[in-house]
C-alpha positions as a printed NumPy array, in Angstrom:
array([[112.971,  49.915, 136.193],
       [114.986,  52.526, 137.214],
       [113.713,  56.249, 137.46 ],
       [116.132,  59.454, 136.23 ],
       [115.477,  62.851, 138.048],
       [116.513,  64.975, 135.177],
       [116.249,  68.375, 134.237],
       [113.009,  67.673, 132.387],
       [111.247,  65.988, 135.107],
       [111.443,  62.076, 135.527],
       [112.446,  59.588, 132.96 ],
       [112.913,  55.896, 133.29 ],
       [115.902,  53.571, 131.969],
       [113.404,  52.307, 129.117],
       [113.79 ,  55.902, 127.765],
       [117.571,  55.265, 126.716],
       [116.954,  52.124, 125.245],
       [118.115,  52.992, 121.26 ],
       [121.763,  55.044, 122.881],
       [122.038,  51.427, 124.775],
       [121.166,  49.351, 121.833],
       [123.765,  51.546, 119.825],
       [126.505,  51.895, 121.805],
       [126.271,  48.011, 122.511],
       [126.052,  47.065, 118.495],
       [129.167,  49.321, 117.929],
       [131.301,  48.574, 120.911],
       [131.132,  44.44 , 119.93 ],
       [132.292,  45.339, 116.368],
       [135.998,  45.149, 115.494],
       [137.467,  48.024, 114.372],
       [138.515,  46.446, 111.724],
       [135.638,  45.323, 110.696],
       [134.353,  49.044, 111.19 ],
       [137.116,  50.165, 108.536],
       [136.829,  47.748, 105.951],
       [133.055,  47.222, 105.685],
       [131.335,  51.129, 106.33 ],
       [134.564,  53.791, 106.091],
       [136.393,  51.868, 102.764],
       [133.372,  51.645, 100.71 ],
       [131.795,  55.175, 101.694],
       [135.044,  57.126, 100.933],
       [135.575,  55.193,  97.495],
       [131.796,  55.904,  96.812],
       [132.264,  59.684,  97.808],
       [134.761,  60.734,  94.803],
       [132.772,  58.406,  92.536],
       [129.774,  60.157,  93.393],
       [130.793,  63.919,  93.235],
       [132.443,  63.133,  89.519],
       [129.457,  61.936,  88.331],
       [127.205,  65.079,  89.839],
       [129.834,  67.279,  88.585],
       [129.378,  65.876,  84.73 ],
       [125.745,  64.776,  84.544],
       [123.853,  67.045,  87.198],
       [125.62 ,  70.355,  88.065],
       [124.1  ,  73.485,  86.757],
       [127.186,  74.159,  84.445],
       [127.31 ,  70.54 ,  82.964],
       [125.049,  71.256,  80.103],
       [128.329,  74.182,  78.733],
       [131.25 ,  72.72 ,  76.481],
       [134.803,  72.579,  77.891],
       [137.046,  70.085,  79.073],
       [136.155,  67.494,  81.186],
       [138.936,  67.213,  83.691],
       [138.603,  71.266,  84.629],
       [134.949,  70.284,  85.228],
       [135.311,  67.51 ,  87.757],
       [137.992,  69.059,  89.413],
       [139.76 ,  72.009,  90.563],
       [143.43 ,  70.676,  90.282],
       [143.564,  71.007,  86.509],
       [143.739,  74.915,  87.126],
       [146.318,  74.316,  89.909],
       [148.607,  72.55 ,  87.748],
       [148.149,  75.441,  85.301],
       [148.909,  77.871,  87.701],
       [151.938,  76.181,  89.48 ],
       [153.548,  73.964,  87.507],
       [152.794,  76.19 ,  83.617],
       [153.285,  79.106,  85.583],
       [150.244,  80.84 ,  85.882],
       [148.745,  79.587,  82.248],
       [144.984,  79.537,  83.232],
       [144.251,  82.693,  82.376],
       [145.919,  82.248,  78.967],
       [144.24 ,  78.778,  78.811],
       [140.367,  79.484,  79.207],
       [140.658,  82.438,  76.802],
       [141.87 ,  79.453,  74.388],
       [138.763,  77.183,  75.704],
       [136.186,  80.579,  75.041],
       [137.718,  80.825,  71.454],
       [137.199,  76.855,  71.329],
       [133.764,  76.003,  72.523],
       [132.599,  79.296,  72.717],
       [131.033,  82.106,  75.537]])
């Protein structure tokens, strides 16, 4: 056993145990590995995951418009830049259309 003098008074090697136990699971995985089987699926689940809150769950799901300015913000983007600054034009269309 091996004793620390730390700032906090004396702590032994068996205090460190989970930072060993960690660092030696995660060092011995290929990176690879590390990509495919944790980052891939959690940053397809992500996108998945904030459409569906945005439709079903948000506060403002329950009010009538359409769904692509709901789940994300590049409809009105593409209204602005591309249509040339049509969003303005475009929910005064969707408040005569589904209403205030």
């Amino acid at each position: 056993m091996t004793v620390f003098a730390g700032l906090f008074g004396e702590t032994t090697s068996e205090d460190f145990w989970p930072y060993y136990y960690l660092t030696s699971v995660l060092f011995h995985v290929p990176i690879s590995l590390l990509i495919r089987g944790i980052l891939l699926p959690l940053g397809l689940l992500y996108p998945i995951c904030l459409v569906v809150y945005r439709l079903y769950l948000h506060p403002l799901a329950r009010f009538p418009g359409p769904k692509l300015a709901a789940v994300t913000s590049w409809y009105e983007f593409y209204l602005n830049a591309v249509k040339d600054g049509q969003a303005t034009h475009k929910r005064k269309e969707w408040h005569e259309k589904y209403g205030e």
